[in-house]
MARKE-952156 format. One record per residue (C-alpha): residue number from 1; residue in three letters; chain; x negated, z negated, y. Coordinates in Angstrom, 3 decimals. Layout:
// residues N
n->NUM&res->Ala&chain->A&east->X&up->Z&north->Y .
...
//
This chain:
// residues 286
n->1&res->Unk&chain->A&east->-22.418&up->-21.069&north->15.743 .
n->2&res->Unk&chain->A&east->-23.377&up->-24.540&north->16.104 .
n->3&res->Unk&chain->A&east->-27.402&up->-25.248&north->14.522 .
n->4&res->Unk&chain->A&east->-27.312&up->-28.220&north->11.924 .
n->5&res->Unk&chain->A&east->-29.205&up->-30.994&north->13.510 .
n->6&res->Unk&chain->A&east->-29.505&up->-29.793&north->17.323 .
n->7&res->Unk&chain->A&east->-26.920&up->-30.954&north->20.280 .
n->8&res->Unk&chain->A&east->-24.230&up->-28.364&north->20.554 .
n->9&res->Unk&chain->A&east->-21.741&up->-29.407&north->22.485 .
n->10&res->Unk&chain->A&east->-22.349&up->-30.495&north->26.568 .
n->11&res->Unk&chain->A&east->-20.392&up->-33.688&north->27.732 .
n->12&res->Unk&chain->A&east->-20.763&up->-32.767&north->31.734 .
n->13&res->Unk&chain->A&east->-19.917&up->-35.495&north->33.730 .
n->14&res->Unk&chain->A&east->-20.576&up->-38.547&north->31.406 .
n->15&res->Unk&chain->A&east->-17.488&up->-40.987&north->32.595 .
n->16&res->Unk&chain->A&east->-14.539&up->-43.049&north->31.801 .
n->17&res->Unk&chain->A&east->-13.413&up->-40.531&north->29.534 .
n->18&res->Unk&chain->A&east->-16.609&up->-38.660&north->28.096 .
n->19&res->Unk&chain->A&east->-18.702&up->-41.684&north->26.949 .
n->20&res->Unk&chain->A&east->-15.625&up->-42.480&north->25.121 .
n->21&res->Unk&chain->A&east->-16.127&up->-38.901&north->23.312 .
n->22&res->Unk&chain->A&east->-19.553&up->-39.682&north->22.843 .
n->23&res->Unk&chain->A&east->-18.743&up->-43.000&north->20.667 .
n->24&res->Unk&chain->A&east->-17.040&up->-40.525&north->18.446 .
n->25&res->Unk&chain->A&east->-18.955&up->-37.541&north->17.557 .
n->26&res->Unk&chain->A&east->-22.758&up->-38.088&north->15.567 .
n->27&res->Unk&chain->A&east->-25.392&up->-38.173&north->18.579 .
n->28&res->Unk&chain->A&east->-27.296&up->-35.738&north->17.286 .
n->29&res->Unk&chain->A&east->-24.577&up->-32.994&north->17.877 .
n->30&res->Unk&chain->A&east->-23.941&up->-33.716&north->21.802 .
n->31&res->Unk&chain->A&east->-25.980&up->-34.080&north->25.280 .
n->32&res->Unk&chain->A&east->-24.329&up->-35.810&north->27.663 .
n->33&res->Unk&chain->A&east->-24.898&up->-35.814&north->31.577 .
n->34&res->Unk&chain->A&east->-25.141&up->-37.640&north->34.957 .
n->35&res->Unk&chain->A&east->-26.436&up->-37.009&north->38.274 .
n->36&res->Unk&chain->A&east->-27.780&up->-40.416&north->38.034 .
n->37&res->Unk&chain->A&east->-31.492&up->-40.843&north->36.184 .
n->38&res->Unk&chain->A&east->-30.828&up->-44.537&north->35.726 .
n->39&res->Unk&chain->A&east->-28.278&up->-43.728&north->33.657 .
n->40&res->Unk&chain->A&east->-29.408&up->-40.992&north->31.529 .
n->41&res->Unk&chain->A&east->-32.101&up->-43.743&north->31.047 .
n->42&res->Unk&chain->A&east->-29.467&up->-46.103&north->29.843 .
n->43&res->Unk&chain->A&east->-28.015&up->-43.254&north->27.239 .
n->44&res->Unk&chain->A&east->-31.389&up->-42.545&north->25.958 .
n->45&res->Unk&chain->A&east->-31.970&up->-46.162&north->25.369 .
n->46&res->Unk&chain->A&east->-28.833&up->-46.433&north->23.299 .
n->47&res->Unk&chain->A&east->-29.741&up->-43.345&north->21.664 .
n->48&res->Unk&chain->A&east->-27.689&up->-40.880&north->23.031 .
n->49&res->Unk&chain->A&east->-29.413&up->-37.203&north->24.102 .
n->50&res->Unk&chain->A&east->-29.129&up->-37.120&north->28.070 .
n->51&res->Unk&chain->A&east->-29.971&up->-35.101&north->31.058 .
n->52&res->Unk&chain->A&east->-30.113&up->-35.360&north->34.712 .
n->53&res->Unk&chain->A&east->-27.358&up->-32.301&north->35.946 .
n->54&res->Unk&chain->A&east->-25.789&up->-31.829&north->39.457 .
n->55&res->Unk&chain->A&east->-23.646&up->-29.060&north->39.724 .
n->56&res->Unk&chain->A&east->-25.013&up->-28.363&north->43.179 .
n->57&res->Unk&chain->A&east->-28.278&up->-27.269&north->41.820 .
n->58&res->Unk&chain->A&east->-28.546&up->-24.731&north->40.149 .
n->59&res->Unk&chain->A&east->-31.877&up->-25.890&north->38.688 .
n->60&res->Unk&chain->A&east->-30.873&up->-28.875&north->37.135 .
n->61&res->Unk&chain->A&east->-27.937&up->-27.008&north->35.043 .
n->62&res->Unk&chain->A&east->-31.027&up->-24.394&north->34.207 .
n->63&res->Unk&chain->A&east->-32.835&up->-27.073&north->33.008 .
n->64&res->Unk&chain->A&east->-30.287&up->-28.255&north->30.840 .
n->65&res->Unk&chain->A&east->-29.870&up->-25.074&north->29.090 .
n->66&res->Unk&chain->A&east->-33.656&up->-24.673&north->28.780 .
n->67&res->Unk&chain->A&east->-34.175&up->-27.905&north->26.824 .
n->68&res->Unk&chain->A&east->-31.056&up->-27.501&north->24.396 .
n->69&res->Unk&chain->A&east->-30.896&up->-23.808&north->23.916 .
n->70&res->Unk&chain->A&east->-28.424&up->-24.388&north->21.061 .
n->71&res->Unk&chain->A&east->-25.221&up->-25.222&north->23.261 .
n->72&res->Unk&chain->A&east->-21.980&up->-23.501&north->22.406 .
n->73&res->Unk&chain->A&east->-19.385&up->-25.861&north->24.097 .
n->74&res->Unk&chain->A&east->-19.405&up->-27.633&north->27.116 .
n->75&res->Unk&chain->A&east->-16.832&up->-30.249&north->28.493 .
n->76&res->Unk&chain->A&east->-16.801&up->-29.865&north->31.873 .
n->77&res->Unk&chain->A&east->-15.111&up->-33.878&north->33.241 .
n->78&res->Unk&chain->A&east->-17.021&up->-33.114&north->36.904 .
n->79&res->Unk&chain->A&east->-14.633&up->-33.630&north->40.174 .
n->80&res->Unk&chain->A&east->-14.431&up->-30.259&north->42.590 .
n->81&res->Unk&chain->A&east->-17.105&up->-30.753&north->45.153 .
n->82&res->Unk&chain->A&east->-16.683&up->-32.497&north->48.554 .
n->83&res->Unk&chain->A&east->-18.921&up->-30.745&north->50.732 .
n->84&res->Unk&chain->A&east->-18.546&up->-26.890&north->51.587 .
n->85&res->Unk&chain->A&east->-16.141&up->-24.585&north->51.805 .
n->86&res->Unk&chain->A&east->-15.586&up->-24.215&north->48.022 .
n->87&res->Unk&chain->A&east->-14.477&up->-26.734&north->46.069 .
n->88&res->Unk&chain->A&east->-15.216&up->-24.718&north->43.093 .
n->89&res->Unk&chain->A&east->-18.500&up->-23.985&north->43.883 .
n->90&res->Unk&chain->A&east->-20.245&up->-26.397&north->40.833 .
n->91&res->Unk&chain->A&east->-18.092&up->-24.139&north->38.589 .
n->92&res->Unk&chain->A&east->-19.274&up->-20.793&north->39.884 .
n->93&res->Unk&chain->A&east->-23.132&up->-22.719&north->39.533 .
n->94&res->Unk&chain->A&east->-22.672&up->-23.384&north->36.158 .
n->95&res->Unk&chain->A&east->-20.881&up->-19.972&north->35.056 .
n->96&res->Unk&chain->A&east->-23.584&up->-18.373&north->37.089 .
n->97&res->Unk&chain->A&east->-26.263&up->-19.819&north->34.792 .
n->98&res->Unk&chain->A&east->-24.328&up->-20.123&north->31.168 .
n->99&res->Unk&chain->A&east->-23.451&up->-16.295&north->31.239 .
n->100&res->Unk&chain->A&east->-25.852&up->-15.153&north->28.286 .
n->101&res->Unk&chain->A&east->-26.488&up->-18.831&north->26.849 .
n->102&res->Unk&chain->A&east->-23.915&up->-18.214&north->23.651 .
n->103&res->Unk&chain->A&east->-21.430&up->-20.606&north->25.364 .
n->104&res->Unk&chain->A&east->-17.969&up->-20.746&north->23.086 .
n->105&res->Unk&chain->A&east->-15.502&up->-22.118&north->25.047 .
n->106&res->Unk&chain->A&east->-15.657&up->-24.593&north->28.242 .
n->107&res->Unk&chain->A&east->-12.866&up->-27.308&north->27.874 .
n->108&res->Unk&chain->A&east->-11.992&up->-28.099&north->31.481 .
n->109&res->Unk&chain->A&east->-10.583&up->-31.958&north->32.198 .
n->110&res->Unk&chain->A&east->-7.994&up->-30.629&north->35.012 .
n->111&res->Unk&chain->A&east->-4.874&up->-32.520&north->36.154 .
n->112&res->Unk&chain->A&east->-1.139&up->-32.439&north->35.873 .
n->113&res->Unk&chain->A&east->-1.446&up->-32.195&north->39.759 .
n->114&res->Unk&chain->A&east->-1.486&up->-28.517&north->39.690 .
n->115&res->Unk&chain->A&east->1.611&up->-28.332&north->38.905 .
n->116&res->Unk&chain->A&east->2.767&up->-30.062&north->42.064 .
n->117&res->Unk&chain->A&east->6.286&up->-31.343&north->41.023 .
n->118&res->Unk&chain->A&east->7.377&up->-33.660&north->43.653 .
n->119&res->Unk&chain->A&east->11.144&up->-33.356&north->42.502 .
n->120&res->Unk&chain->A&east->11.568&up->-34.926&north->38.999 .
n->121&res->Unk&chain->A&east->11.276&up->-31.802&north->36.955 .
n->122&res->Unk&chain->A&east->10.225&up->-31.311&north->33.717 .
n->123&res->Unk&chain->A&east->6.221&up->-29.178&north->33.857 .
n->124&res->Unk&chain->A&east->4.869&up->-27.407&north->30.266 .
n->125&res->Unk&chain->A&east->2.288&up->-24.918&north->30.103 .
n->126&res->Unk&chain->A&east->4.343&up->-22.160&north->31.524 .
n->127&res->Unk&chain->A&east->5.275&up->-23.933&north->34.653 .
n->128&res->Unk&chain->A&east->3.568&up->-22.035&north->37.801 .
n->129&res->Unk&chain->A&east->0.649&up->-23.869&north->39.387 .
n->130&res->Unk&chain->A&east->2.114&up->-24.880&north->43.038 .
n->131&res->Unk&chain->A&east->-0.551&up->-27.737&north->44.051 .
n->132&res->Unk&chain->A&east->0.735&up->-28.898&north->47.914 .
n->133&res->Unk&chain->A&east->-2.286&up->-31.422&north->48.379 .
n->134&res->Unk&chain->A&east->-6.284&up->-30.916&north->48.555 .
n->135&res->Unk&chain->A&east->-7.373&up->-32.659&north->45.196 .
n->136&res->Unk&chain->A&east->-4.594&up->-30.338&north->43.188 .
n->137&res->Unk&chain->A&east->-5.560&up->-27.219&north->45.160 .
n->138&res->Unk&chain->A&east->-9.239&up->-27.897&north->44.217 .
n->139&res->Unk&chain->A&east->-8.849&up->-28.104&north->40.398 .
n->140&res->Unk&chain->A&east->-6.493&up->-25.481&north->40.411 .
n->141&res->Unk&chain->A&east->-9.632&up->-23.177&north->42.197 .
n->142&res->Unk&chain->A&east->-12.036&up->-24.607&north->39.546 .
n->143&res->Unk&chain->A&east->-9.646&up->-23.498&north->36.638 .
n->144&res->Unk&chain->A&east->-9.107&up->-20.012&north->37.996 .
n->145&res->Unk&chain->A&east->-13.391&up->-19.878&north->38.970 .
n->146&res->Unk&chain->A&east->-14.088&up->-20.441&north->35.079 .
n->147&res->Unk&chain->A&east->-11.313&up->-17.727&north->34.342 .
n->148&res->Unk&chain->A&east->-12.502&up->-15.364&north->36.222 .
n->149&res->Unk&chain->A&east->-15.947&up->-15.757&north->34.191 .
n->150&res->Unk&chain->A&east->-16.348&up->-14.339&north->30.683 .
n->151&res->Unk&chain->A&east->-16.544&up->-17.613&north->28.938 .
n->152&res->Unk&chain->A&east->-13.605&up->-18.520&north->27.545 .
n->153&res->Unk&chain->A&east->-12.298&up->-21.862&north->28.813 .
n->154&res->Unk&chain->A&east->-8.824&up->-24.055&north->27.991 .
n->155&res->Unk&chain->A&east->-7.993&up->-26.437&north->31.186 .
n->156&res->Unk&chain->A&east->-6.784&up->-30.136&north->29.779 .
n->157&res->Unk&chain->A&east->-4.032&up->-31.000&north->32.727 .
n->158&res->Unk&chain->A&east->-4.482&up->-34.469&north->32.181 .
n->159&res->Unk&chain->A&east->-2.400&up->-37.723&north->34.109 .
n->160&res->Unk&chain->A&east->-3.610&up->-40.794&north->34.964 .
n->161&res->Unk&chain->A&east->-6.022&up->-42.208&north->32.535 .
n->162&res->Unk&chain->A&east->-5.850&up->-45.965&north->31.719 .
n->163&res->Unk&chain->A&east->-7.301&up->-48.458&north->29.059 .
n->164&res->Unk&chain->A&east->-7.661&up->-52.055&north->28.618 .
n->165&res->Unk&chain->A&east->-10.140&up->-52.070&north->31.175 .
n->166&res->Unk&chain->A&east->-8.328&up->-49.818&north->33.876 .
n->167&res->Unk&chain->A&east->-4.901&up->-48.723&north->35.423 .
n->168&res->Unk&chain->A&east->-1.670&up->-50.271&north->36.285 .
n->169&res->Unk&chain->A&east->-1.664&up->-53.182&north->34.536 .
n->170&res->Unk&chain->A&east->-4.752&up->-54.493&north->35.978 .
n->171&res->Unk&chain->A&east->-3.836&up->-53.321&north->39.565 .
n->172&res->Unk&chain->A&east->-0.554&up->-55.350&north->39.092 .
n->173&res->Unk&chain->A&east->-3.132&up->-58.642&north->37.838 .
n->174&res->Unk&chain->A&east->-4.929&up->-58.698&north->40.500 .
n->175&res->Unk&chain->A&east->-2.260&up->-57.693&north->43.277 .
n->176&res->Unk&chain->A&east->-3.565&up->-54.770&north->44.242 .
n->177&res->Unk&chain->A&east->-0.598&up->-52.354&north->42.959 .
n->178&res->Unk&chain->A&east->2.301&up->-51.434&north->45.281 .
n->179&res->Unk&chain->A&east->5.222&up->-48.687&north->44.299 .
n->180&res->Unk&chain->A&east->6.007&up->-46.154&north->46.378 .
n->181&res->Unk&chain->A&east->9.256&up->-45.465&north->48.342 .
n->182&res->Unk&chain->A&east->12.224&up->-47.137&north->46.017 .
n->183&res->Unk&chain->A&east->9.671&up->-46.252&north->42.760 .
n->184&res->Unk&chain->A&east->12.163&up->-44.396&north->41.167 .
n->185&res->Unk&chain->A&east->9.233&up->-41.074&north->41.070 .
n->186&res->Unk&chain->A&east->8.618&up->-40.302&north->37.248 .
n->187&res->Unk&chain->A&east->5.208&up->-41.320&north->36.408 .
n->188&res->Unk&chain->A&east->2.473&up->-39.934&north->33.549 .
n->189&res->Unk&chain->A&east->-0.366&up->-41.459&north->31.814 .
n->190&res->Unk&chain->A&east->-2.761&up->-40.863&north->28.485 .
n->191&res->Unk&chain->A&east->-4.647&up->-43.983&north->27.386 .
n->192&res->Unk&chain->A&east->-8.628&up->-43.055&north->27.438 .
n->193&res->Unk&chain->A&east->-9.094&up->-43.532&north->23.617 .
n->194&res->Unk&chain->A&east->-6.433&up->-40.549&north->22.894 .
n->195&res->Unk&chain->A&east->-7.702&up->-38.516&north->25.366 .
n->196&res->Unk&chain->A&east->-11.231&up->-38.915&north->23.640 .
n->197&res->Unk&chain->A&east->-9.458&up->-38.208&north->20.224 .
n->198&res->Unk&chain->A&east->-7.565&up->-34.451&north->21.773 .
n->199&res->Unk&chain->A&east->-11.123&up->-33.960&north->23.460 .
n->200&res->Unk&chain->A&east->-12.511&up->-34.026&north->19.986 .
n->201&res->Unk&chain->A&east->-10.106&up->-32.272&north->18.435 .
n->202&res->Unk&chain->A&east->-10.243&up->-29.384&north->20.489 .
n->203&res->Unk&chain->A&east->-13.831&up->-29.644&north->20.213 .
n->204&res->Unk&chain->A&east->-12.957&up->-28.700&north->16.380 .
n->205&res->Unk&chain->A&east->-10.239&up->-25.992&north->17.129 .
n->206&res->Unk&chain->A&east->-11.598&up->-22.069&north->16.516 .
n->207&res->Unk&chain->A&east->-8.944&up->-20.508&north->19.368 .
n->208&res->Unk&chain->A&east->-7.445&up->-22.571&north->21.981 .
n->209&res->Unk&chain->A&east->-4.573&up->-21.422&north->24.505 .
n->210&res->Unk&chain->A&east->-5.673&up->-21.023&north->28.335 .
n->211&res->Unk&chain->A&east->-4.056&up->-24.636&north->29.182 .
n->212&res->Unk&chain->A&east->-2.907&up->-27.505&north->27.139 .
n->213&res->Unk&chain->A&east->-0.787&up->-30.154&north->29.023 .
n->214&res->Unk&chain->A&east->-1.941&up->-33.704&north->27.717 .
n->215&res->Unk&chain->A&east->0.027&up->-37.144&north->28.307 .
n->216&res->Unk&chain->A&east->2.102&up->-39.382&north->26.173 .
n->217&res->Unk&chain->A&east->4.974&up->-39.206&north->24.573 .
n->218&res->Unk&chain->A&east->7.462&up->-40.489&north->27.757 .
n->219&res->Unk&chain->A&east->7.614&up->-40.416&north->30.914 .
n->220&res->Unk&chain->A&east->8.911&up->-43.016&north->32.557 .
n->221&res->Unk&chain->A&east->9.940&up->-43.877&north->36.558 .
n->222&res->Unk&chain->A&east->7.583&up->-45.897&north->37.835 .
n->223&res->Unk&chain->A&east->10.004&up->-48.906&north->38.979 .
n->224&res->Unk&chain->A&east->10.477&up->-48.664&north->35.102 .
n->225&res->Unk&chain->A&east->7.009&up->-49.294&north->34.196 .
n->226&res->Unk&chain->A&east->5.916&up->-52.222&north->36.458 .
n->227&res->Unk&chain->A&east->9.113&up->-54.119&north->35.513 .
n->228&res->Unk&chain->A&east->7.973&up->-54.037&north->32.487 .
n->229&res->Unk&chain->A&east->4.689&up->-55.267&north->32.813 .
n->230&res->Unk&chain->A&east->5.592&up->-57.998&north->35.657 .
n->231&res->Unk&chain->A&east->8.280&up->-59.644&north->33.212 .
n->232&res->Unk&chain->A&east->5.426&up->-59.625&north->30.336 .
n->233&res->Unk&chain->A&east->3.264&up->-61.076&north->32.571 .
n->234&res->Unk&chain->A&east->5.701&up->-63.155&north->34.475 .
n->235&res->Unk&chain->A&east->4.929&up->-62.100&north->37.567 .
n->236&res->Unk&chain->A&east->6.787&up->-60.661&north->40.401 .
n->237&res->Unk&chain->A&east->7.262&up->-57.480&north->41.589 .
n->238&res->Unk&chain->A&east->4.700&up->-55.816&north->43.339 .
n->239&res->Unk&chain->A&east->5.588&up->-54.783&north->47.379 .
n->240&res->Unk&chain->A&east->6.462&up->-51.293&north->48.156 .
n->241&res->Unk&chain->A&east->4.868&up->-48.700&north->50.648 .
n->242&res->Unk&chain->A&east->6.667&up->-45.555&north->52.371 .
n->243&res->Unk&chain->A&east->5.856&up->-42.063&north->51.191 .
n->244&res->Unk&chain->A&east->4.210&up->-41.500&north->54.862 .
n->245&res->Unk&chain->A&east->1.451&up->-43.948&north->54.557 .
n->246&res->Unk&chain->A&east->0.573&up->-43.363&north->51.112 .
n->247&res->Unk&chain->A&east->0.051&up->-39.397&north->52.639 .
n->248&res->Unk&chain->A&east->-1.961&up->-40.885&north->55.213 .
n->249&res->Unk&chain->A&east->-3.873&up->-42.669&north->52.811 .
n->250&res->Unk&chain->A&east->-4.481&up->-39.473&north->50.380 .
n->251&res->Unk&chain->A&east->-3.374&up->-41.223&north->47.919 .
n->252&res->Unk&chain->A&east->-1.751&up->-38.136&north->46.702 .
n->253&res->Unk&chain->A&east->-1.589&up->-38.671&north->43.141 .
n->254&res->Unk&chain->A&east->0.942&up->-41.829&north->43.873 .
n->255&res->Unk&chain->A&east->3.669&up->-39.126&north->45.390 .
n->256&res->Unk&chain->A&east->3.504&up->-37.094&north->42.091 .
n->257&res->Unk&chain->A&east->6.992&up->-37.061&north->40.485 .
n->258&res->Unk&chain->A&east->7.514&up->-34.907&north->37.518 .
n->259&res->Unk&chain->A&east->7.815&up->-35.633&north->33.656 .
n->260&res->Unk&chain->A&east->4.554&up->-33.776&north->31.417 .
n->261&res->Unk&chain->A&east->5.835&up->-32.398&north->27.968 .
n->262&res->Unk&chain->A&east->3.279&up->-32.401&north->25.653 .
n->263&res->Unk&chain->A&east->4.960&up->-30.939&north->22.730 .
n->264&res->Unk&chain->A&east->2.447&up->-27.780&north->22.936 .
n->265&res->Unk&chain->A&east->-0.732&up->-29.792&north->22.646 .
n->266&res->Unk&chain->A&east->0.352&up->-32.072&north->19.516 .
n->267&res->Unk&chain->A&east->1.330&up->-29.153&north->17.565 .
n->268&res->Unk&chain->A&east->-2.080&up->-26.821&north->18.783 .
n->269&res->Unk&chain->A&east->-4.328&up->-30.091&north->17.816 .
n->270&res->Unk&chain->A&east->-2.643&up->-31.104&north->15.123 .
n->271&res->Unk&chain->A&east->-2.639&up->-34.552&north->16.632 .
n->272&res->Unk&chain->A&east->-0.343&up->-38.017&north->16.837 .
n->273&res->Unk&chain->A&east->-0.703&up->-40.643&north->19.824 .
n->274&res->Unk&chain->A&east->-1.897&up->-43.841&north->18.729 .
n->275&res->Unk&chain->A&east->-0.117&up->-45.001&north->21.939 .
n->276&res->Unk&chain->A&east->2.648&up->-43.059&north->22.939 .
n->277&res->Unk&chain->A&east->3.564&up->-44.623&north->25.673 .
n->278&res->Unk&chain->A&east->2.675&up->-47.477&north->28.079 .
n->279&res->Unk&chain->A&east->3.937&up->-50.550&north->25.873 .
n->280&res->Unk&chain->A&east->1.695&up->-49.889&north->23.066 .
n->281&res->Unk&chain->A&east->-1.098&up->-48.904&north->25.503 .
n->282&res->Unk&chain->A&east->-0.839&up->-51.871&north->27.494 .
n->283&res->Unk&chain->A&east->0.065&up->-54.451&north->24.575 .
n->284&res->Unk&chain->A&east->-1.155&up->-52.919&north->21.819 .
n->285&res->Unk&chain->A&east->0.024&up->-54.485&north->18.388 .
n->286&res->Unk&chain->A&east->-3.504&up->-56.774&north->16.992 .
//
């Protein structure tokens, strides 16, 4: 049970996403991390409870643990590690050392990439895990290295994130942005201030199913999508690049074609989409 007063929950991995969950919970009920001490500094100075964690020592998560000895959820936002063998070793570092702490639940920020649909299909929670590239085959060995712990843990498979700072739109500004193959793939994204709002939610849900598949409300082909932006912006269409050199570029994430339902995580959460799909997000109504 959570102690009146002292941080409780653990945003690991303060990023894009997290410090967007820290603007919406009181301060005094969260701790949020980096590897970085300049930035912890930069929390602190805002007010925010911060600690220096790297999920390659096993210290520094000790430490953690040691000066907020209340902690009963942790949201893990932390990329598999590079180096080694084991892309799931930071997982097995931090199980290793929560075992015993009182931890609750671990929300893991995983990806839709799991799933590995390449063909158009339609992926839920009960779709098999079939990852076919290294960045989906090392979240799906993080998720099963926290569920083969005993803390119990609910993997977000998450899309691309975007907000009015980041994502398509301002790849396609500044030229950047090309489709791939004909860019008639199907195509999934959450804007960052709803995921924040399901990361809080969940944060406030007693039981919580192994996996909850997050996006919007509609997929849509990516040719779809840019055509859309470039006539709002009146700009052309981007260029195109072949399937092969976006593999050779391991830009795996771009081949992705499959269509997220996320029927299961409204109705778990109790939640609505304050953009439900990429015309709100990107021109949202002032």
């Amino acid at each position: 049970m959570a102690i009146k007063g002292e941080p409780h929950v653990v945003l690991l991995g303060g990023g894009y996403t997290l410090q967007r969950v820290a603007e919406l919970i009181p301060r005094e009920c969260f701790v949020i991390t980096s590897r970085s001490a300049g930035t912890c500094d930069s929390w602190r100075a805002q007010g925010w409870n911060a600690h220096q964690v790297s999920l390659e020592n096993r210290e520094s998560i000790a430490s953690l643990f040691a000066a907020y000895p209340h902690i009963r959820q942790i949201v893990d936002s932390v990329p598999p590690l590079r180096a080694g063998s084991d892309p799931a070793t930071g997982v097995r570092n931090l199980v290793s050392v929560a075992m015993g702490k009182g931890i609750e639940r671990i929300l893991y920020l995983s990806t839709t990439g799991v799933f590995g649909g390449r063909d158009g299909s339609v992926v839920t929670e009960e779709t098999p895990p079939a990852p076919w590239n290294p960045q989906g085959q090392a979240r799906w060995s993080s998720e099963q290295a926290y569920r083969e712990s005993c803390i119990p843990c609910t993997a977000l498979r998450l899309p691309a994130i975007y907000g009015f700072d980041r994502g398509l739109l301002w790849s396609i500004r500044n030229g950047t942005y090309r489709l791939v193959g004909h860019g008639n793939s199907w195509s999934n994204r959450i804007h960052v201030e709803d995921l924040a709002r399901i990361i809080v939610a969940a944060l406030g849900i007693e039981e919580l199913p192994p996996v909850l598949c997050v996006s919007d409300d509609e997929p849509a082909r990516a040719c779809d999508v840019v055509r859309f932006v470039c006539e709002r912006e009146g700009l052309p269409m981007p260029g195109f690049v072949s399937e092969e050199d976006t593999l050779r570029a391991g830009a795996f994430t771009m081949l992705s074609n499959q269509r997220v339902k996320n029927d299961h995580m409204k109705r778990v959460l109790g939640i609505s989409l304050r953009y439900p799909s990429y015309r709100e997000g990107f021109y949202p109504i002032k």
